[in-house]
ZALOMI-271825 format. One record per residue (C-alpha): x, y, z; residue number from 0. Coordinates in steps of 0.02 Angstrom, whole numbers. Example, Ala and Ser with C-alpha at 12.3 -4.5 7.8 and 13.67 -1.06 7.14 Angstrom:
2
[pt [615 -225 390] 0]
[pt [684 -53 357] 1]
END
This chain:
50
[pt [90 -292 -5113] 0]
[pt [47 -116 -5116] 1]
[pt [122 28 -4993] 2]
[pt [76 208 -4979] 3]
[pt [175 363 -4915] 4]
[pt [72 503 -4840] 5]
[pt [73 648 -4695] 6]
[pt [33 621 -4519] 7]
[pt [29 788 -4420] 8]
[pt [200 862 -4448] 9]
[pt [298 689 -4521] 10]
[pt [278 545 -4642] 11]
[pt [212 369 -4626] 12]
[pt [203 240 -4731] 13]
[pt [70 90 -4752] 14]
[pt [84 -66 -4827] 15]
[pt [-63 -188 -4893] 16]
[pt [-17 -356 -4845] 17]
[pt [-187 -430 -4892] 18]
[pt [-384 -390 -4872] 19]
[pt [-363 -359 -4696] 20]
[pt [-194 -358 -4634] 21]
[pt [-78 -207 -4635] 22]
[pt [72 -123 -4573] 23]
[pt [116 57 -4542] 24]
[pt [238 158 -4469] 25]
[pt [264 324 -4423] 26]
[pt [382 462 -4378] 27]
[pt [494 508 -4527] 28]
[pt [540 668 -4563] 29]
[pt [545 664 -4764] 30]
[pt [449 600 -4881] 31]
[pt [598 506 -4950] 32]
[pt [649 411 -4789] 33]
[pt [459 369 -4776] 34]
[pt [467 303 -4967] 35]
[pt [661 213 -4918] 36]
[pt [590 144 -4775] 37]
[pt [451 65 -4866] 38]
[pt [521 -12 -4996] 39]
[pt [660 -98 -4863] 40]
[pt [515 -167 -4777] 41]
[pt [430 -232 -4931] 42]
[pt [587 -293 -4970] 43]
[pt [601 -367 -4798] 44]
[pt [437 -434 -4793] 45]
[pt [430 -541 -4968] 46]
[pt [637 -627 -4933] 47]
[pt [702 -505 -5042] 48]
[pt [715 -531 -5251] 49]
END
């Protein structure tokens, strides 16, 4: 699973690969390093954890 951080406007989003197609992203944070915190929770999140 591969995620990416990057800037939208004036905050951070992140996006997440979840396969060829499918994809999630969210929006509105106002570091880099929530964006990057945030994604790795969700990847955590999304795969049941270690």
């Amino acid at each position: 699973m591969i995620g990416s951080v990057r800037k939208k406007g004036a905050t951070w989003s992140y996006r997440i690969d979840l396969g060829v197609i499918n994809q999630i992203e969210c929006s509105g944070y106002k570091t880099k390093k929530e964006a990057t915190t945030a994604m790795h929770e969700a990847i955590y999140n999304y795969t049941g954890g270690p």
